[in-house]
VOLO-967389 format. One record per residue: x, y, z of N, C-alpha, C in turn; residue in three letters. Coordinates in steps of 0.02 Angstrom, whole numbers, plus 50000, padded with zeros to 5 digits. Layout:
REM VOLO-967389
XYZXYZXYZALA/...
END
This chain:
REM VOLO-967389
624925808258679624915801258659625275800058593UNK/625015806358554625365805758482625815810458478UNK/626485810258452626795817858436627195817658382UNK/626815822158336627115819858257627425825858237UNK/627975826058227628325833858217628935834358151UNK/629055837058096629195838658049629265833958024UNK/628685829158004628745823457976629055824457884UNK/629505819857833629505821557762629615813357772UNK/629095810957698629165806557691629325805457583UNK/629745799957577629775801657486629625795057471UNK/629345795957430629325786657369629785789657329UNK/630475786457309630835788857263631055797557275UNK/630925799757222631265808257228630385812857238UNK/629615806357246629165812057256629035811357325UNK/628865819257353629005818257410628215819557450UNK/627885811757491627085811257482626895816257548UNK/627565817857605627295822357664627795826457686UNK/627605834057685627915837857708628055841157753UNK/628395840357811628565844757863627875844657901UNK/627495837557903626965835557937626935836958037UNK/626675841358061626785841558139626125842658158UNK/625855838058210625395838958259625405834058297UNK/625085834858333624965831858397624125826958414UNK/624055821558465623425818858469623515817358541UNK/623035821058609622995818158642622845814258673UNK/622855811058729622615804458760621975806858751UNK/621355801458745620735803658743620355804458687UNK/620965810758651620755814858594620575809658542UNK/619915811458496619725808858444619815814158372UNK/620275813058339620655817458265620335814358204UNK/619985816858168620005816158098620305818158048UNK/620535815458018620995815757932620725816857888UNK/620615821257857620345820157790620805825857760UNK/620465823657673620695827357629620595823257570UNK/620745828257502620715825557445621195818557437UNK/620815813157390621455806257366621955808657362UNK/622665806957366623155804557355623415811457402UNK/623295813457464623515820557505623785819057536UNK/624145812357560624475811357608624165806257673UNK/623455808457682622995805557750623415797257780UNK/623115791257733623205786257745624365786257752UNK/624555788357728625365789057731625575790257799UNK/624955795957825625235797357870624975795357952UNK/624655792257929624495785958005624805780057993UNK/624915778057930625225770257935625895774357975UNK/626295778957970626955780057982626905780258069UNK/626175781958089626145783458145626135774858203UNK/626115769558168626105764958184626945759358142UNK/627325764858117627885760858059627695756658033UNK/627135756057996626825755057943627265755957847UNK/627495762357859627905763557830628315769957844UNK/628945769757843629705771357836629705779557827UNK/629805784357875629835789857843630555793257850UNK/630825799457823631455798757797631815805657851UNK/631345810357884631575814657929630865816757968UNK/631225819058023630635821158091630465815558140UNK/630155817158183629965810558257629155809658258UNK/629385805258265628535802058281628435798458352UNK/628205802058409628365799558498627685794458487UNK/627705791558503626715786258531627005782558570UNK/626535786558624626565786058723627315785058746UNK/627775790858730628395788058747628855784558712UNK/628745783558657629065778358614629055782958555UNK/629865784158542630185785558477630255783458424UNK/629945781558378630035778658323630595780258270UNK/630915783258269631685784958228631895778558273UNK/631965778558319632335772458384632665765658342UNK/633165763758326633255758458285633105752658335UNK/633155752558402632815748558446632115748458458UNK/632005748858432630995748258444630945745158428UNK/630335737758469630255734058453629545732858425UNK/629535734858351628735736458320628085732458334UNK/628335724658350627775721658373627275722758425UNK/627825725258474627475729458530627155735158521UNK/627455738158475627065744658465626445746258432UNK/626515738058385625855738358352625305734158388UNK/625685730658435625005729458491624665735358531UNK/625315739358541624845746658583624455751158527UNK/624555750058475624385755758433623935751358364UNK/623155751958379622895744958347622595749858286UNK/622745746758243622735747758153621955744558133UNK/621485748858091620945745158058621035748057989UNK/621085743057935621075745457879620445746257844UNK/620465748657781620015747257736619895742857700UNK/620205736257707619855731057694620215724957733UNK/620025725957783619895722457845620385716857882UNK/620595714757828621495712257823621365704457876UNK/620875700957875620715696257906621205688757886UNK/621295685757917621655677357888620935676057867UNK/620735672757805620265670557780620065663557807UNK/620725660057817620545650157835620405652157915UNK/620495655857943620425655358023619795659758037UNK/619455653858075618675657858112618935660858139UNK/618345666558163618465672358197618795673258269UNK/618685666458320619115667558364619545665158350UNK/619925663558303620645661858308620935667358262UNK/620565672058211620615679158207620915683158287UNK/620545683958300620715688758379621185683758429UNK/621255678858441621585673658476622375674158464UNK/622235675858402623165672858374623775676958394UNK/623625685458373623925686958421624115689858498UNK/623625687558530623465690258598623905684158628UNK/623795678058589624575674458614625245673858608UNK/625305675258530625805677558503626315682458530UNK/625665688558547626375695258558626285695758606UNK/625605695658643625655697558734625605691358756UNK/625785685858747625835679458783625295675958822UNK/624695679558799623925676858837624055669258820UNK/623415666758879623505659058881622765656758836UNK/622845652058801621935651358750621395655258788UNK/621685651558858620785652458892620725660558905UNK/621295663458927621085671658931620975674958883UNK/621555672858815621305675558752620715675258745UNK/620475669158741619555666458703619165669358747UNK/619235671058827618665674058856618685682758837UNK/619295685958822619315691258812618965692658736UNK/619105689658676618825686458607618315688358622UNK/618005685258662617185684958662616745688558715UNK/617285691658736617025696058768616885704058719UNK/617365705258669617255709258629616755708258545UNK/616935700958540616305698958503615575703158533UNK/615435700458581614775704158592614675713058606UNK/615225714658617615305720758609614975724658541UNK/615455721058495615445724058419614665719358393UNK/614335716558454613815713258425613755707358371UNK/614295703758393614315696558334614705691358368UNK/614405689758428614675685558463614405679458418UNK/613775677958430613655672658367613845669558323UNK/614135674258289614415672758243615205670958260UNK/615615669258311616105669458332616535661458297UNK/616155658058278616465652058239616645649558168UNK/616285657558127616195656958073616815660358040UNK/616955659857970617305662257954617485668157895UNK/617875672457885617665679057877617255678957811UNK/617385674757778617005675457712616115673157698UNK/616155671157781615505670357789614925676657811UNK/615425682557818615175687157872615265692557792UNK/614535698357795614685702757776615065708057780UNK/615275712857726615895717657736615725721657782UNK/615355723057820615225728557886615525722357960UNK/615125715957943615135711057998616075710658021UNK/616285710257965616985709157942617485715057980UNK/617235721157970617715727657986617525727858052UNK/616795726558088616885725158140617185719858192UNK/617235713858167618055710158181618575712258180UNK/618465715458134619455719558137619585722758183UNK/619055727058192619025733058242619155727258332UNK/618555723558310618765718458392619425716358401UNK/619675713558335620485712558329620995715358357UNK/621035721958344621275729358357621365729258444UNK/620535729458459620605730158544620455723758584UNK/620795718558554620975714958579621785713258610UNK/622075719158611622665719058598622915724858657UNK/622355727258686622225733058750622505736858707UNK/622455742558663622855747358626622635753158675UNK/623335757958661623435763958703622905769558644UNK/622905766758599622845771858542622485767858483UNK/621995771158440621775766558367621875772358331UNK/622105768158261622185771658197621575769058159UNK/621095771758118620745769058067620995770258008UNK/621115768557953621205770857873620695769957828UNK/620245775957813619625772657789619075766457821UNK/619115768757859618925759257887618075759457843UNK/617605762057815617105761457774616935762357707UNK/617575763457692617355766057599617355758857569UNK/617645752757600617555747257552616785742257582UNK/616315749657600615525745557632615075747857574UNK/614705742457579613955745657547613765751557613UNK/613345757057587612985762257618612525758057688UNK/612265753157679612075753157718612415749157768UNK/612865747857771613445744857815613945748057858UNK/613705754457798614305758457849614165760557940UNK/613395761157939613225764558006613325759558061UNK/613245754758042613515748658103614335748058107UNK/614685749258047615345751358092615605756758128UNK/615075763258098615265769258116614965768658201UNK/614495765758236614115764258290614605764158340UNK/614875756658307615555753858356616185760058377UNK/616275763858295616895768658319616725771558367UNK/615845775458369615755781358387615555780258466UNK/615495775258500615535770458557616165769358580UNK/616835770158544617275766758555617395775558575UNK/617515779158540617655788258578617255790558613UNK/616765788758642616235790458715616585787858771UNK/616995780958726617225777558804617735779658810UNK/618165786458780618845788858801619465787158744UNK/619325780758704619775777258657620125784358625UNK/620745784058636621265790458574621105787658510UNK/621075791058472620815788758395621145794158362UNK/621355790158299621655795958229621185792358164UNK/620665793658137620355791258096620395794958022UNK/620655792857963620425792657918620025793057867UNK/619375797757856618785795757845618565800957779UNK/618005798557740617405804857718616955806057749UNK/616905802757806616175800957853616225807557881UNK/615925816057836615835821957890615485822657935UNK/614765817557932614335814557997614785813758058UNK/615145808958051615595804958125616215811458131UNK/616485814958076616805821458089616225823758155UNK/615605827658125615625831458172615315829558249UNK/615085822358221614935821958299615265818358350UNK/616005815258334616395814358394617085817058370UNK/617305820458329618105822158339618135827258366UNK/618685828158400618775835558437619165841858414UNK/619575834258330619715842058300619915837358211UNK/619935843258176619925839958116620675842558067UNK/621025837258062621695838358011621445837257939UNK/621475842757903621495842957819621975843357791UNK/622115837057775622885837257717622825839657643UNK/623125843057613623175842157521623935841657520UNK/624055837757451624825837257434625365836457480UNK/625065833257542625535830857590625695834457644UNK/625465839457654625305845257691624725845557748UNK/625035848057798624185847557844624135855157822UNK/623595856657808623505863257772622965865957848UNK/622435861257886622075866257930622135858357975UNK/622255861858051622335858158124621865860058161UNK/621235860458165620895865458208620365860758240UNK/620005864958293619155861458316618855858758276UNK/618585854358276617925853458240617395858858217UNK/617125861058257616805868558243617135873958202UNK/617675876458212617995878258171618035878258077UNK/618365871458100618125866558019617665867957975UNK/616895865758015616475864357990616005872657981UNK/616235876958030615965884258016616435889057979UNK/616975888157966617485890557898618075891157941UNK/618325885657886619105883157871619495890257851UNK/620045890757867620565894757861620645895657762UNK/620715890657748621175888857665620455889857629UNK/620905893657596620375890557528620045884057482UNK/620605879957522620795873257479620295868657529UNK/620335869257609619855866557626618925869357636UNK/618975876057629618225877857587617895873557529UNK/618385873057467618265869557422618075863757427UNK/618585858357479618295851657488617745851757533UNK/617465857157568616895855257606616525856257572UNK/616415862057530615815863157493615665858757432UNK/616235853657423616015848457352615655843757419UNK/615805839757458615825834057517615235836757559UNK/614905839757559614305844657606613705844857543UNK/613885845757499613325847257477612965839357434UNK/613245836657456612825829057444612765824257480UNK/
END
């Protein structure tokens, strides 16, 4: 589904990913982690051209992204993005959040958009709230809109970037609910996270970046019963023991 192979990406002359290669299959649920500034979030926005990288291929489902013909809108309908802070139109209630572009890019008609809308409203459990607008909704209520946003759009594939570090603690488990629902039902996922909870109980394998580097590609189990590097020993045993 995903095929990411000698990825280098530079801001200027520093260079944030190196000779980045792996793979995500259909199905497969991947976690990212690693220390700030390692590359993680760089290297899923690229996986959606998010941002610009400078050598290597990036395939998602068939689709080349070096391609100067690609047409990104489409791609970012197949390939649905949740950020870390939630990236909502503020003046537009929530179904015209999810509405806008389901007409826009896949040409839905109101009424299929809005029944599909609300059909995932209750999904993510906030159908109710479907008229209100985002600043009315708490920051968990909120990321779970985004997330409805996302698969409202039929994606082949979801990227998360952090999607919970900008929650209060107790907010996070109602978005983590939705992800961890959303990979039972098969959803390909590349997630972003510190959440080693939702690590170990739905990814099937865990990427550790430092300095732009995937330093360990392995099982989950693996991971979590000893990492190859030294470097990812270290971050488990600071991130584990609290």
């Amino acid at each position: 589904m995903i095929d990411i192979t000698l990825v280098n990406k530079f801001y200027g002359n520093f260079q944030v990913l190196t000779d980045c290669t792996t793979k995500v299959r259909k199905g497969e649920v991947v976690v990212v982690c690693g220390p700030s500034g390692s590359g993680k979030s760089t290297l899923i926005k690229c996986v959606n051209a998010l941002e610009p990288f400078q050598s290597g291929r990036i395939i998602v489902d068939g689709v080349d992204l070096s391609d100067p013909k690609v047409d990104l809108n489409r791609l970012r309908a197949r390939v649905g993005m949740v950020f870390q802070h939630f990236e909502l139109f503020p003046h537009l209630r929530i179904t015209e959040n999810l509405c806008l572009a389901q007409e826009k890019v896949l040409g839905r008609s109101h009424e299929e958009a809005m029944a599909k809308t609300l059909s995932l409203l209750e999904r993510v459990g906030l159908k109710d709230h479907a008229e209100k607008r985002p600043g009315q909704l708490s920051g968990g209520q909120q990321q779970r809109v985004a997330i409805a946003r996302a698969l409202a759009m039929d994606p082949v594939a979801m990227l998360f970037d952090e999607p919970t570090s900008a929650l209060d603690p107790e907010m996070i488990k109602e978005v983590l609910d939705v992800m961890i629902e959303l990979a039972q039902d098969g959803m390909t996922m590349m997630v972003v996270t510190h959440e080693m909870g939702f690590a170990r109980k739905v990814a099937d394998r865990v990427i550790f970046m430092d300095k732009g580097e995937i330093v360990e590609d392995v099982p989950k189990d693996d991971f979590f019963g000893k990492p190859h590097s030294d470097r990812a020993q270290a971050f488990l045993s600071k991130i584990l023991t609290h």
